[in-house]
Backbone and ligand atoms as CSV (ligand in chain L), in Angstrom:
chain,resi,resn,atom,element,x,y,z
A,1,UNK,N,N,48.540,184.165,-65.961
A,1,UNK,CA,C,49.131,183.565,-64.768
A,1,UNK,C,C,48.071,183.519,-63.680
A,2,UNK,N,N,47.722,182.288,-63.372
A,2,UNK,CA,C,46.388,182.175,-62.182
A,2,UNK,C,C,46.955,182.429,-60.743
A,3,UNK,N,N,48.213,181.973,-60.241
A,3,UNK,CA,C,48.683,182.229,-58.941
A,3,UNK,C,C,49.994,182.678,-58.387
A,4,UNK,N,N,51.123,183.261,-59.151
A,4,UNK,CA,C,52.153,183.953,-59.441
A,4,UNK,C,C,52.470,184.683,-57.636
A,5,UNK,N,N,53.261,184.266,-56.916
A,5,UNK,CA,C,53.670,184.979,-56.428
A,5,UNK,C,C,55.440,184.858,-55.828
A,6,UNK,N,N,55.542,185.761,-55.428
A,6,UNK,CA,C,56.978,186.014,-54.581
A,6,UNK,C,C,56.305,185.783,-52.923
A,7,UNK,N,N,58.195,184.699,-52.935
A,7,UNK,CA,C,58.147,184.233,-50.972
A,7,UNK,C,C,58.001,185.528,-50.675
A,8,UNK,N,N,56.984,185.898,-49.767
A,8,UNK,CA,C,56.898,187.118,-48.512
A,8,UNK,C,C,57.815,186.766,-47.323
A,9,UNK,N,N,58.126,185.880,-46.839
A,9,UNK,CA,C,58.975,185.570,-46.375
A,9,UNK,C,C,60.642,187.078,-46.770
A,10,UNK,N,N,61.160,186.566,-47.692
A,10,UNK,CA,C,62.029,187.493,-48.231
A,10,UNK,C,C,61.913,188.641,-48.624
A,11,UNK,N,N,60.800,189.340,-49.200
A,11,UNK,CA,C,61.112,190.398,-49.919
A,11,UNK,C,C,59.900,191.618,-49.544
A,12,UNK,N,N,60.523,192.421,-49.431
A,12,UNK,CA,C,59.708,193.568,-49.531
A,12,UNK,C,C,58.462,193.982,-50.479
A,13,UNK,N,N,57.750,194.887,-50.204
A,13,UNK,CA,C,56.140,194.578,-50.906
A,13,UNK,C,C,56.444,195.528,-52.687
A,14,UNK,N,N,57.544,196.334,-51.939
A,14,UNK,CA,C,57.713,197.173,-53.553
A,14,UNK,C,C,58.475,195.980,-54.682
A,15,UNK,N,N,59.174,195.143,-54.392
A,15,UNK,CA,C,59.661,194.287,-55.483
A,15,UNK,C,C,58.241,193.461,-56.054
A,16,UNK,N,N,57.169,193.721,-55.805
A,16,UNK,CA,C,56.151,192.444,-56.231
A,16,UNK,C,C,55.108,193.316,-56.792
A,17,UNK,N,N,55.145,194.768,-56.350
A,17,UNK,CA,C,54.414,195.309,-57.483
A,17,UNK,C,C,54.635,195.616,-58.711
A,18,UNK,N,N,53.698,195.395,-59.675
A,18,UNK,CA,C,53.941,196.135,-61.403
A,18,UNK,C,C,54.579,194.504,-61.843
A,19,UNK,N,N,55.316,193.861,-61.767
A,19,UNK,CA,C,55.718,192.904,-62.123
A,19,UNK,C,C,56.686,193.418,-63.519
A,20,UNK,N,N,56.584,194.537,-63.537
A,20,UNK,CA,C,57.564,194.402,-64.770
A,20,UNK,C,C,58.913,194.775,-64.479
A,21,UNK,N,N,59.585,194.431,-65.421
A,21,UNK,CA,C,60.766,194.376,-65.776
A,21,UNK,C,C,61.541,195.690,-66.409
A,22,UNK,N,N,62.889,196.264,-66.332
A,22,UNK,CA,C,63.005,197.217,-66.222
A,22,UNK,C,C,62.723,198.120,-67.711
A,23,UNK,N,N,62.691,196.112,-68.690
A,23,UNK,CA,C,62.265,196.413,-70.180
A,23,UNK,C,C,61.203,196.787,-70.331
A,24,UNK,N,N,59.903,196.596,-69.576
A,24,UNK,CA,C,59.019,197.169,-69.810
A,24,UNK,C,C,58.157,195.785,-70.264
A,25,UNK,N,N,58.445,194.537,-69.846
A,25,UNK,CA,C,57.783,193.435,-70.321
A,25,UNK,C,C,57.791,192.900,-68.653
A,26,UNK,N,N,56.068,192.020,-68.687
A,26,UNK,CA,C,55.420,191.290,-67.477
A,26,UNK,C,C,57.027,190.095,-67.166
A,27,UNK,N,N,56.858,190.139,-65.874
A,27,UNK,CA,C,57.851,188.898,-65.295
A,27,UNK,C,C,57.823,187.232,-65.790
A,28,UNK,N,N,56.361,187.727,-65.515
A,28,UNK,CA,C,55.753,186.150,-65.727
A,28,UNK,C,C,55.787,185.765,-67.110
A,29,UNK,N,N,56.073,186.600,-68.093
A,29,UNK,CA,C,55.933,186.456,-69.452
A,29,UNK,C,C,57.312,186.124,-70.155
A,30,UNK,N,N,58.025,186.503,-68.682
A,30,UNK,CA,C,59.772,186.186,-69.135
A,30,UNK,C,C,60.324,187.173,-70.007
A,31,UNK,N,N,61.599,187.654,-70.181
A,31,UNK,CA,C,62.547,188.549,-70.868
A,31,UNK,C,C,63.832,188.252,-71.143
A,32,UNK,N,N,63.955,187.975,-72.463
A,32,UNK,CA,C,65.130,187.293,-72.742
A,32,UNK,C,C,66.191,188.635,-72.726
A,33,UNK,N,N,66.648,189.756,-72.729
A,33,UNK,CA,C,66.974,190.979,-72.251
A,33,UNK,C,C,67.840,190.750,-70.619
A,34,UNK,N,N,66.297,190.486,-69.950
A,34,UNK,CA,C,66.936,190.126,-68.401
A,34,UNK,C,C,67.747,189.012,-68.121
A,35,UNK,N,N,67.725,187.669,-68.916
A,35,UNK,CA,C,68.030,186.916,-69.231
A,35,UNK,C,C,69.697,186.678,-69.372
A,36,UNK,N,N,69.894,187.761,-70.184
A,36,UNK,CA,C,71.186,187.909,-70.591
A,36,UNK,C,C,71.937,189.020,-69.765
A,37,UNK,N,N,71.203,189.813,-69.220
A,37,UNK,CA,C,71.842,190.519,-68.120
A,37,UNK,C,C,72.138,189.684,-67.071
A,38,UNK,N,N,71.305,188.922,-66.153
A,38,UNK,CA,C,71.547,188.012,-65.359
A,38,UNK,C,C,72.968,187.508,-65.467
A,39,UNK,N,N,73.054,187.042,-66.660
A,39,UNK,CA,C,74.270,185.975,-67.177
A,39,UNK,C,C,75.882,187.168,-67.000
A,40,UNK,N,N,75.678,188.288,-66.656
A,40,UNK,CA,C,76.852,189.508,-66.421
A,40,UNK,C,C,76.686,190.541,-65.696
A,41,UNK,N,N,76.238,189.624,-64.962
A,41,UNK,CA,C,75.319,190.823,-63.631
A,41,UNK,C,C,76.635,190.868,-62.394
A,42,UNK,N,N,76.562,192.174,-61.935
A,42,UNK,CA,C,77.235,192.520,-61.439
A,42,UNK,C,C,77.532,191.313,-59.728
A,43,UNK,N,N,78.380,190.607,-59.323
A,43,UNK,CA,C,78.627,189.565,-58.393
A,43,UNK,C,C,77.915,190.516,-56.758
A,44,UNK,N,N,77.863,191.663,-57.000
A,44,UNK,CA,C,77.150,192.059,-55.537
A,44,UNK,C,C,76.180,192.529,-55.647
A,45,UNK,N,N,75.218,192.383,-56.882
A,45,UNK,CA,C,74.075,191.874,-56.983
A,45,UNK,C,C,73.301,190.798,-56.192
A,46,UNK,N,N,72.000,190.762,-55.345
A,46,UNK,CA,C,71.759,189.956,-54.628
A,46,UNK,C,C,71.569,188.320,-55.433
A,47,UNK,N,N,71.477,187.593,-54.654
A,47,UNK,CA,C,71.676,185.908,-55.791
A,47,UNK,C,C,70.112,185.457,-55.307
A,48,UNK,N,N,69.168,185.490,-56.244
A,48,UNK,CA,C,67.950,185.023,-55.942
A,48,UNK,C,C,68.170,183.820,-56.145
A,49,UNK,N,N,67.083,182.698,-55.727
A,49,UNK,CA,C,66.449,181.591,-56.070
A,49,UNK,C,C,65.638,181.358,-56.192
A,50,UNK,N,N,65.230,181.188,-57.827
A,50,UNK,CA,C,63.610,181.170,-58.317
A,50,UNK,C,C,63.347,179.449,-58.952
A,51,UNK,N,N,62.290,179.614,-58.480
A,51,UNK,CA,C,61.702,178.669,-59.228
A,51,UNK,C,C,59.917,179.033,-60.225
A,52,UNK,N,N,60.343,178.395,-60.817
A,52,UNK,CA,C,58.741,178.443,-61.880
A,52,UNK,C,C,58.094,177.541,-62.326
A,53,UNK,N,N,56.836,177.183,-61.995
A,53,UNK,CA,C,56.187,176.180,-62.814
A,53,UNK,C,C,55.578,176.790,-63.767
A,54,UNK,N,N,55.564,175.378,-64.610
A,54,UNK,CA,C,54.407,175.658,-66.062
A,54,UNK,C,C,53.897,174.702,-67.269
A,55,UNK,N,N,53.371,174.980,-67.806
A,55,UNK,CA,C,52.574,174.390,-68.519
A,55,UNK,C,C,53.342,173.556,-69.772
A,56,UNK,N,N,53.472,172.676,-70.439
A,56,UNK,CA,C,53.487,172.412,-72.080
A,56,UNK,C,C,52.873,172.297,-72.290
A,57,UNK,N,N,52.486,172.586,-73.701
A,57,UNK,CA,C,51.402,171.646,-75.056
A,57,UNK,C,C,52.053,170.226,-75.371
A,58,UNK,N,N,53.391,170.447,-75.389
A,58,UNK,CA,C,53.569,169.223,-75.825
A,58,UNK,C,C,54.958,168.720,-74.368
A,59,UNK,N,N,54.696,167.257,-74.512
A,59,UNK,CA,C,55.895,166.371,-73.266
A,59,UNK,C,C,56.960,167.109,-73.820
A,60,UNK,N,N,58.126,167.073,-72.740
A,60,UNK,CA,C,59.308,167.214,-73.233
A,60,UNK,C,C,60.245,166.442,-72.760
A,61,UNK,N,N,60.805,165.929,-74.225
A,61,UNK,CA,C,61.912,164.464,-74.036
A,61,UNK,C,C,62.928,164.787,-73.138
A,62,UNK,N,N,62.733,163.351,-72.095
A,62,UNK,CA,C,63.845,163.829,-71.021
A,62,UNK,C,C,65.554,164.178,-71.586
A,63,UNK,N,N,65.858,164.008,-73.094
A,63,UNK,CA,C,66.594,164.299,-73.515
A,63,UNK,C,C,66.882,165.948,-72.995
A,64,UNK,N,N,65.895,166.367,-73.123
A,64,UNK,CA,C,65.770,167.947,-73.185
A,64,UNK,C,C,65.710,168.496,-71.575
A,65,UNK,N,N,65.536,167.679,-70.812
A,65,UNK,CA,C,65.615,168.217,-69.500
A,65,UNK,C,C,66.856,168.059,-68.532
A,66,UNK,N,N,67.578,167.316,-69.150
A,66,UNK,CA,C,68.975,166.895,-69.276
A,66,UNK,C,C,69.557,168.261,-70.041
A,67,UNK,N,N,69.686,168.806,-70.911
A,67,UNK,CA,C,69.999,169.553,-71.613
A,67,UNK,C,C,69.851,170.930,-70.990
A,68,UNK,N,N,69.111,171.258,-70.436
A,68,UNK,CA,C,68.975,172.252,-69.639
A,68,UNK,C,C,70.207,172.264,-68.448
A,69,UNK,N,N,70.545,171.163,-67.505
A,69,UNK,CA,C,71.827,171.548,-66.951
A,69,UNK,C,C,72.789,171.535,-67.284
A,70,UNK,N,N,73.121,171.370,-68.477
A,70,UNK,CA,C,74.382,171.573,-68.984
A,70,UNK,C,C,74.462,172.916,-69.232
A,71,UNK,N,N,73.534,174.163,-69.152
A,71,UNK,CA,C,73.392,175.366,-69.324
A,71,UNK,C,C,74.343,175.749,-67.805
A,72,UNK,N,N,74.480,174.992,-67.115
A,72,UNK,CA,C,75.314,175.544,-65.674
A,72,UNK,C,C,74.554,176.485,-65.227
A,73,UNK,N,N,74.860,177.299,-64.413
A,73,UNK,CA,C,74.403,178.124,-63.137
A,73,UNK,C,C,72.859,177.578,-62.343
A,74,UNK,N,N,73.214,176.338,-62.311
A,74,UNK,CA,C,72.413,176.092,-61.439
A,74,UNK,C,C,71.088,176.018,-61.411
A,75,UNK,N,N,71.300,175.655,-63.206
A,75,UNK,CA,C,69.509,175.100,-63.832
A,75,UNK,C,C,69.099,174.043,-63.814
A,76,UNK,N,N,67.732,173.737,-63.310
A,76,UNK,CA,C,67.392,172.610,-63.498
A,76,UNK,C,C,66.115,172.374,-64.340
A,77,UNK,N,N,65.439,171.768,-64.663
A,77,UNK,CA,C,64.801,171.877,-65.218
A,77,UNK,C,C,63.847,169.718,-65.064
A,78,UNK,N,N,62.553,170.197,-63.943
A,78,UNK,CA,C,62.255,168.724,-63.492
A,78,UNK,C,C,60.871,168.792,-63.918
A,79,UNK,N,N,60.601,167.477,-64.124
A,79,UNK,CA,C,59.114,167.197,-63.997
A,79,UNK,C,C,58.273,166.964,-62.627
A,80,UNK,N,N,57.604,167.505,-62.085
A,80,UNK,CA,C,56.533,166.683,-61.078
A,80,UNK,C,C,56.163,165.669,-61.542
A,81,UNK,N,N,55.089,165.135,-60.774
A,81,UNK,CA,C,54.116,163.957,-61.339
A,81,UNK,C,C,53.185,164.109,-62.173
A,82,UNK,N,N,52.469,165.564,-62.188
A,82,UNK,CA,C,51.544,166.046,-62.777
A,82,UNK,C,C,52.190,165.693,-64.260
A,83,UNK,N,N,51.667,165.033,-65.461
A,83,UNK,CA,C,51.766,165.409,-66.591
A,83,UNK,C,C,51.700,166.775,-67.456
A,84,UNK,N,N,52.794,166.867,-68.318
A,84,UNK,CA,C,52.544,168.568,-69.119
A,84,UNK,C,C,53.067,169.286,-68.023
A,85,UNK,N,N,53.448,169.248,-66.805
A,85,UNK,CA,C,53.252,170.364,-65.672
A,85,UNK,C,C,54.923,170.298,-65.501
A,86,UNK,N,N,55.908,171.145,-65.672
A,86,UNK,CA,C,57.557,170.757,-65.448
A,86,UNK,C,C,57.747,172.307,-64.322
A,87,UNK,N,N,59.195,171.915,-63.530
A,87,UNK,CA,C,59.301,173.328,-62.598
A,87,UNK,C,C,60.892,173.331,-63.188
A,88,UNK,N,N,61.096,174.872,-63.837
A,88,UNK,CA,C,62.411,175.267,-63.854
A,88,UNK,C,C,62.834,176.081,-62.533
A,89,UNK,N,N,64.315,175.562,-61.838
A,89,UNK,CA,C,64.750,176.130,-61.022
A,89,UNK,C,C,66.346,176.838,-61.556
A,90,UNK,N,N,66.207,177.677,-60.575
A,90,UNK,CA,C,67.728,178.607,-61.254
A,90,UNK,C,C,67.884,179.701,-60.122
A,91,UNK,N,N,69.434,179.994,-60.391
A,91,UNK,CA,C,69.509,180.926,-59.416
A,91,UNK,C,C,70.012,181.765,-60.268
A,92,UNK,N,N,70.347,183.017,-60.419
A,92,UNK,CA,C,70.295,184.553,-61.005
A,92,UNK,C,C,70.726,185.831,-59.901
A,93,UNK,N,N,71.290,186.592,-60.611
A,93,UNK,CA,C,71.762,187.571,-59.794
A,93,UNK,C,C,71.048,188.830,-60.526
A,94,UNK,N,N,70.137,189.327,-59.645
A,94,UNK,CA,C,69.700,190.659,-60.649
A,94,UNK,C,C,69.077,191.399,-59.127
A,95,UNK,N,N,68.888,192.911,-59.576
A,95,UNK,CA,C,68.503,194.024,-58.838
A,95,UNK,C,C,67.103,193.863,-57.659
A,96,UNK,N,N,66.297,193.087,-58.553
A,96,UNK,CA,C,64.954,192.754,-57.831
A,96,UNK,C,C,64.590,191.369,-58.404
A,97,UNK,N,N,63.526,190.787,-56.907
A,97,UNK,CA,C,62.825,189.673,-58.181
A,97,UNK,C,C,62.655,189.361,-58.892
A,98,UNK,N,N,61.682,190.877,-59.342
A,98,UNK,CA,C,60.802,190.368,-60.889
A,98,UNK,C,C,61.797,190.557,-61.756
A,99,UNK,N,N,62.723,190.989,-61.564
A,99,UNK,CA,C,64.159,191.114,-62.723
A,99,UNK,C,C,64.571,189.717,-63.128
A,100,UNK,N,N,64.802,188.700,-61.522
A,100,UNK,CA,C,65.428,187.468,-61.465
A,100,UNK,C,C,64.374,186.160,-62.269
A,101,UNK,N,N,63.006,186.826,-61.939
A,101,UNK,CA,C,62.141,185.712,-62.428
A,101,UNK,C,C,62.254,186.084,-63.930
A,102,UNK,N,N,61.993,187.301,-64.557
A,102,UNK,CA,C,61.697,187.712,-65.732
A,102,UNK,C,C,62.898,186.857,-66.441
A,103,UNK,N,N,64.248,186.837,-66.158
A,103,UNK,CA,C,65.220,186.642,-66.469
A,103,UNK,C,C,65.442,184.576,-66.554
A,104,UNK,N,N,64.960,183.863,-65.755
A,104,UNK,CA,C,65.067,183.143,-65.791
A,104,UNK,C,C,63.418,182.240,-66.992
A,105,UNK,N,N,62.693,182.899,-66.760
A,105,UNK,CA,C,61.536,182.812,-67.782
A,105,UNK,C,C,61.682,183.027,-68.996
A,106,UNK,N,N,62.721,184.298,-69.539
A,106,UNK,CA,C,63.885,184.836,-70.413
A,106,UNK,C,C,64.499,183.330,-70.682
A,107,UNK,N,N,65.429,182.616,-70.037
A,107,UNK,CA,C,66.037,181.377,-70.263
A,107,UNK,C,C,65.106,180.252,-71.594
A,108,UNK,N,N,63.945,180.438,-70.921
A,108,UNK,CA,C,63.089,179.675,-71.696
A,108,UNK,C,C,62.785,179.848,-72.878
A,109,UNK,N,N,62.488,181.288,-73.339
A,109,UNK,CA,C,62.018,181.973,-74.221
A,109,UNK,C,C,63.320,181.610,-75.271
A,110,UNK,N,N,64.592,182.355,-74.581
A,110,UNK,CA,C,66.219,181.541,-75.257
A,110,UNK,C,C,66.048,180.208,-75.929
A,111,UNK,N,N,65.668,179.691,-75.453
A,111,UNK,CA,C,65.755,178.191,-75.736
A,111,UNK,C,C,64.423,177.406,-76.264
A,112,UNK,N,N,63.578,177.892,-77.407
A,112,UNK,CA,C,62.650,177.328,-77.584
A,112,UNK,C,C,62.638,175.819,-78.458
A,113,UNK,N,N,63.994,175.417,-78.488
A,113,UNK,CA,C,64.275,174.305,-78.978
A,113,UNK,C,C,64.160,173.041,-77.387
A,114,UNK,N,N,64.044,174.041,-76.561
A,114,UNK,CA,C,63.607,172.894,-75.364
A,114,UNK,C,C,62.414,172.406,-74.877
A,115,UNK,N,N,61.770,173.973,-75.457
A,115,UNK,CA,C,59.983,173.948,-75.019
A,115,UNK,C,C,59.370,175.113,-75.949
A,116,UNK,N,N,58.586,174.792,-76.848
A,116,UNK,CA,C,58.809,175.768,-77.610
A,116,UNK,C,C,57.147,176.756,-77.271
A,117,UNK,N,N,56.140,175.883,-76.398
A,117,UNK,CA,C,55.149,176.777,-76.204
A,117,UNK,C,C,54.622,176.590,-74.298
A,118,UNK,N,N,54.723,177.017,-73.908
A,118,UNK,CA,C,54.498,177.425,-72.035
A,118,UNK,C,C,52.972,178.359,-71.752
A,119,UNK,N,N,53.138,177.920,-70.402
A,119,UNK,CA,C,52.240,179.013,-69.934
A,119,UNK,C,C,53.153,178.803,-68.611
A,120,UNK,N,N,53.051,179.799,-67.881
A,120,UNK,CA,C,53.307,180.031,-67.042
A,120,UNK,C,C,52.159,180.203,-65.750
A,121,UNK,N,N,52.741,179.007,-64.567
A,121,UNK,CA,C,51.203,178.920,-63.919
A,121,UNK,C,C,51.632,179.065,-62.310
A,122,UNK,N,N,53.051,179.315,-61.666
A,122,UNK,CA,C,52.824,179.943,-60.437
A,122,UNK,C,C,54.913,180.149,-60.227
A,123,UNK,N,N,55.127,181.668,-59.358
A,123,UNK,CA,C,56.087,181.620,-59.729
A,123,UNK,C,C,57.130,181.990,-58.071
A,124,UNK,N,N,58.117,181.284,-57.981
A,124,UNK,CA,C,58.488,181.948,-56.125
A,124,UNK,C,C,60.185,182.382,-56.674
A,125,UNK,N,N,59.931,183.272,-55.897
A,125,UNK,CA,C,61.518,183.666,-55.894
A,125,UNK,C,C,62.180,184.211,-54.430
A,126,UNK,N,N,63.325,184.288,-53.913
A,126,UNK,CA,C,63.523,183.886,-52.632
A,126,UNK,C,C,65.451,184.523,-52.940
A,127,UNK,N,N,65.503,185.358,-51.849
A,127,UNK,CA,C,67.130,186.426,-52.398
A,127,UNK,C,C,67.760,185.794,-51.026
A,128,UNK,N,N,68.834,185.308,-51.090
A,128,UNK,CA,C,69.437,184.503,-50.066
A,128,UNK,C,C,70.874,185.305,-49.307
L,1,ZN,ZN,ZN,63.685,192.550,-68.897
């Protein structure tokens, strides 16, 4: 990950260190674990809003980016202009950031019938 960070704006400096997850796996690397916690996370849990850009190897048919909001809670899943370059947005309810990002990066990992190889290249998350 070349430029990965959390809005300072929102969050305190202890949610952005270590980046990991409570599994013991990098944020940026995503956790399908957090993923699924998210999805039964307790409602007074704070409600982040993350977004992530990143990389493909290969395009992905707008079939498939379509397909992503039908997942509900507020996924999207767009292209910029940049070619190869797509930003998933989502909102998530989890304990800390790197929980919410890990978790929504997790989404991806879920679903490798949408994108089956990533990099992950800058990441904001923002607790409202
Ligand atoms: Zn995790």
């Amino acid at each position: 990950m070349t430029e990965a960070k959390l809005d300072p704006r929102g969050r305190p400096a202890d949610d952005i260190v270590g980046w990991t997850c409570p599994h013991g796996l990098h944020a940026g690397k995503g956790c399908i674990a957090c993923y699924h916690a998210s999805t039964e996370a307790d409602p007074a849990l704070p409600l982040w809003r993350v977004a992530v850009w990143f990389t493909s190897e290969r395009p992905m048919p707008i079939r498939a980016l379509k397909a992503v909001r039908r997942h509900g809670r507020h996924f999207a899943l767009d292209q910029p202009s940049t070619p190869l370059v797509y930003l998933l947005s989502g909102q998530a309810r989890a304990a800390t950031g790197t929980e919410a990002i890990a978790g929504l990066i997790g989404f991806l990992l879920a679903n490798r019938h949408v994108v089956d190889t990533f990099t992950v290249t800058e990441v904001r998350a923002v607790s409202s």
